[in-house]
N, C-alpha and C positions, 0 to 999 in steps of 0.2 A: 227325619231329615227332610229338608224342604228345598227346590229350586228357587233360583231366580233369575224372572226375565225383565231384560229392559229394551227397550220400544225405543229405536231411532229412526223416524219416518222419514227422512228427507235423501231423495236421490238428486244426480244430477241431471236422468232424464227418466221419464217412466215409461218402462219395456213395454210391448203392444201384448204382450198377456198379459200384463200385473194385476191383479184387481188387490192387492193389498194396502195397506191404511199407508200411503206414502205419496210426498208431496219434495215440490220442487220451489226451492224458496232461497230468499238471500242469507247472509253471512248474520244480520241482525237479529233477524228471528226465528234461528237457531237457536243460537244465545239465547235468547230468551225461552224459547221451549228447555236447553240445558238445565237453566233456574227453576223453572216451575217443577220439571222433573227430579230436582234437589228437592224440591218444598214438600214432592208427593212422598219421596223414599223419607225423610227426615220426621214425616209425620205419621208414618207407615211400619215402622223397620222395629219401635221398641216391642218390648220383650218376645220378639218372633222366634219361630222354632229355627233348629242348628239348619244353616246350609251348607248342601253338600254342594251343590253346582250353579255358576250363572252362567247363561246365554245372552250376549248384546246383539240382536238382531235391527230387521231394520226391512224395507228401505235399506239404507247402505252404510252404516257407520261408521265405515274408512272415510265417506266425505267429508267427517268433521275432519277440521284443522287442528295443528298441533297443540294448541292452546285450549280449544275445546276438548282434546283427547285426555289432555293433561288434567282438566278440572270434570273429566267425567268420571277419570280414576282417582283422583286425586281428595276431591271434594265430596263428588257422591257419593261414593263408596269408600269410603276414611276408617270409617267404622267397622269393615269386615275385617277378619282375618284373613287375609288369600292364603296363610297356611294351610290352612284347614280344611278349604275346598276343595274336590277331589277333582274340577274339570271347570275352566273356566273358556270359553268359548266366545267367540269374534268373528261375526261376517263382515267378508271385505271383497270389494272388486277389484278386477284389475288397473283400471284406470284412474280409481283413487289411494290406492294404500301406495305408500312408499318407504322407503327404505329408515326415514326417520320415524316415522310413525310406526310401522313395525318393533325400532329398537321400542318407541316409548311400554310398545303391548307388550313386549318383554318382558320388559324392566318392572312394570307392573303384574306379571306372574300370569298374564293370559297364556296357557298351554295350549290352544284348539284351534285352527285358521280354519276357518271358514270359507272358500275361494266360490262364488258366481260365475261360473267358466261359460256352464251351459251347450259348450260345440267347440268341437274343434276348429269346424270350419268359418270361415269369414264370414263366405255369401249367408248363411243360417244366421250367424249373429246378427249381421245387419237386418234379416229380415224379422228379426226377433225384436229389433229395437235396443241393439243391444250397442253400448258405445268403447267396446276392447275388441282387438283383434287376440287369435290365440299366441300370437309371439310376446303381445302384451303381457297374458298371464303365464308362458314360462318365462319370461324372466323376472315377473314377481315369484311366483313360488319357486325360484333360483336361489334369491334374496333371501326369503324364508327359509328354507333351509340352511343357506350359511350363519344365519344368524341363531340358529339350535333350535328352529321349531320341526318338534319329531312328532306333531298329531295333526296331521292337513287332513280335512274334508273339501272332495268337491262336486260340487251341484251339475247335474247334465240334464237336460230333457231330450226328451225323441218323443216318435208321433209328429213332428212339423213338418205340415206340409212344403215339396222341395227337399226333403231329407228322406232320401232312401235308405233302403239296409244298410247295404253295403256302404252308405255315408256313415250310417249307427255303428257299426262292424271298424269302422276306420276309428272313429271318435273312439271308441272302446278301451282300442289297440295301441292308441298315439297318449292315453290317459294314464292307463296299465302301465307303460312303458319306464313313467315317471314315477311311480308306486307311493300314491298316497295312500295315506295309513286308513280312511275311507271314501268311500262313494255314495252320492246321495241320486238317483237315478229316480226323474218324475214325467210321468206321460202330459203332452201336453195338453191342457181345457181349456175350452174358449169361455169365459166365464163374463156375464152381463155387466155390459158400461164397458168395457175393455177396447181397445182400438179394434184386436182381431174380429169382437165381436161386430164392432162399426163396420167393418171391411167385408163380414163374411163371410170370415176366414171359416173351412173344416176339419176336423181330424179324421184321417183314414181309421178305423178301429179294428180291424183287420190285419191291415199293417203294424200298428200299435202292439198289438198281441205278440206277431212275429220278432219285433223289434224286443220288447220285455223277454219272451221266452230266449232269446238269443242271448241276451243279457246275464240272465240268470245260471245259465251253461257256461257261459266265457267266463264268466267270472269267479263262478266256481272252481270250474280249471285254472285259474291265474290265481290261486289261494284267496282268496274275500268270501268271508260268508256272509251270506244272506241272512241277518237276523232278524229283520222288516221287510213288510212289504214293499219298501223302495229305499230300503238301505243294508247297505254290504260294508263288511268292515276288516282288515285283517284281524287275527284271534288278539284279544284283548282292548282293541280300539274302538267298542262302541260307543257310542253316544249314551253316556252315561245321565246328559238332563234329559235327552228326550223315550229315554228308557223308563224314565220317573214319569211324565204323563203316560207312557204306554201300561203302566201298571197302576194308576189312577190317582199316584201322589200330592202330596201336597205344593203348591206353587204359586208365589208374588208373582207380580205382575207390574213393572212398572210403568207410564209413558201414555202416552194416545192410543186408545183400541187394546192395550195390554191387558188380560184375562188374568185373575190371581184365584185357589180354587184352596179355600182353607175351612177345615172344620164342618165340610158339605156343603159350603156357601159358595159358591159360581158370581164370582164380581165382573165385569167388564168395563172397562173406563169408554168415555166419552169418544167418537173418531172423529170428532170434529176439533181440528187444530187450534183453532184461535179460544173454541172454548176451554179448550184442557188446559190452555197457558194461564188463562183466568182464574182456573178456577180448581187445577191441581192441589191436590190434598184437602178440597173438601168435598161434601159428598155429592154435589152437584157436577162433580166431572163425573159420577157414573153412569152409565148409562143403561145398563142392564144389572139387575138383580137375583138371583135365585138361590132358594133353599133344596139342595136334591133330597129327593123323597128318596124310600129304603131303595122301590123300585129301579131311582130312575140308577141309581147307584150301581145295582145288581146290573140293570143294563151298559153302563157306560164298563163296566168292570169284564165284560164280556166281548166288546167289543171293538176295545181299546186293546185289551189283554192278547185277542185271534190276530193282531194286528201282527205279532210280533210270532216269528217260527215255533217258539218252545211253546207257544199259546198257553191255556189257561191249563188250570186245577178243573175235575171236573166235579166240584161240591154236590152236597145231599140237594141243598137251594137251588144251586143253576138247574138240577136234572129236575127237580120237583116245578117249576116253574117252566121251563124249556127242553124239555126231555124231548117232545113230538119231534120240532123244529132241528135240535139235534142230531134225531137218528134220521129225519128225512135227509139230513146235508151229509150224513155219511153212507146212505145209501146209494145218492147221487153219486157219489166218492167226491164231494168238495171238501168234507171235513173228513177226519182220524180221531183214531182212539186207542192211544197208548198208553198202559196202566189206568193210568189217572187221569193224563191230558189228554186235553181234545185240543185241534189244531187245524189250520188249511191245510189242504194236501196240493202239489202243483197247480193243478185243474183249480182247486179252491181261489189259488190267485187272483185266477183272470176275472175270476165272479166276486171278488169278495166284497164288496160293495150292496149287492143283491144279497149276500149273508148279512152282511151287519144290519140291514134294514128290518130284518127278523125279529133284529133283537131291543129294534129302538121302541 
């Protein structure tokens, strides 16, 4: 069984953290990227193996309009069964999803709202670049709810500077209160080309820590388990496509900058916008190519795998390969060793990044 992602780059304004493939454009050439991304699935999709999940991320997806919503389920995706898919998923913000566009994700069998909330608080949002206030998003996810969506995730970050604990501690509190079924909780990076990076902006990493390890206790006591390292879910609501990369699965990839990883072949398309309108579905919107060697395999399966609480198998290959590396991280006590699985241990969290490089 196989995911599938589709790529909708276009926001209404781009956050002063984003560095992700997304652009701010008119009503026309959207449309037109819509079409090309038909041309790419259309030419992409025969005889593919069964899918169990798609994810429409983005950028922001809710900014299409109702008519772009209607030909993106309608047209693009004609051809699946949503029966048969066990989780279909939709990021949306506040400021754009509304109440009709909601029924249309309905109506078309999307089970998973996706919400950009980010903070509770205003002054944070605004300095994030961010164009909802949080009144904005409870009374969308009000909406959601009456309308029978029972699978909400929602996105927060901490670590922004201006945002103390006891600001993280309120967001937590004011989040929980509303009990979505999960939480996606990401420290903030100032990552290059970014406004924050233009500005200067830093992250306390100190604070950060605090703010995480805080996080991880609250929410455990408020029932969400922690099954990733920055996601928590109540029992039975994890994220079921992004459980399928964390265990090295197979996965499409539709759209601009969309990664598809089939058969040990790592594709990446094109992030340049105007080229991928041109030139979707053939092979010249790729832009990156790779075949993973046994290695690189063994390694991505390692580190993808620690990603996730119940971590890995600890095979005859991983110890025969990685055994030093191993027992050094459980000496440290960053990693465990129970039965079989090896695993982060708390302490491993904060470091886990300096583990996975081990292993690349």
């Amino acid at each position: 069984m196989a995911g599938l992602y589709i790529h909708i780059p276009f926001c209404k304004k781009k956050c002063n953290y984003c560095d992700f493939c997304s652009y701010v454009k008119d009503e026309n050439t959207i449309s037109l990227y819509l079409t090309a991304l038909k041309r790419e699935i259309d030419t992409l999709t025969t005889n593919h193996s069964p899918l169990s999940t798609i994810y429409i991320g983005g950028g922001t997806p809710s900014l299409l309009n109702l008519h772009q919503l209607e030909f993106l389920f309608g047209s693009l995706l004609k051809n699946l069964d949503f029966n048969k898919i066990e989780e279909t998923s939709f990021e949306c913000n506040p400021e754009s999803i509304t109440e009709e566009k909601l029924n249309i994700l309905k109506n078309f069998g999307v089970s998973r709202l996706c919400f950009g909330l980010q903070s509770t608080k205003n002054e944070i949002l605004s300095f994030l670049g961010r164009v909802h206030t949080f009144e904005d998003f409870l009374h969308k996810f009000e909406i959601s709810r009456k309308l029978g969506f029972k699978n909400i995730n929602i996105d927060l970050i901490y670590g922004i500077p201006g945002q103390s604990l006891d600001m993280w501690k309120e967001t937590l509190k004011d989040v929980v209160k509303i009990k979505p079924e999960h939480l996606s909780i990401y420290c903030l990076s100032i990552e290059d080309g970014t406004e924050f990076q233009k500005m200067g902006v830093s992250v306390d990493e100190n604070l950060s820590a605090d703010m995480y390890e805080y996080a991880i206790d609250y929410l455990e006591n408020e029932g969400y388990i922690q099954y990733e390292i920055s996601n928590f879910s109540l029992a039975g609501f994890e994220c079921k496509h992004n459980i399928n990369y964390w265990q090295n699965g197979e996965y499409f990839g539709f759209g601009c900058s969309a990664v598809s990883y089939l058969n040990g072949v790592r594709k990446k398309n094109t992030s340049d916008l105007e080229l991928y309108i041109k030139t979707s579905g053939k092979k010249t919107a790729t832009e990156e190519m790779e075949t993973n060697s046994y290695e690189t395999i063994l390694s991505e399966k390692i580190f993808l795998g620690l990603r996730m609480n119940k971590g890995i198998i600890l095979t005859e290959e991983i110890e025969n390969k990685y055994g030093q590396v191993i027992n050094k991280f459980i000496e440290e006590g960053f990693l465990k060793l129970d039965s079989d699985r090896i695993s982060l241990t708390k302490n491993g969290l904060f470091v886990s990044n300096r583990i996975f490089m081990e292993f690349v």
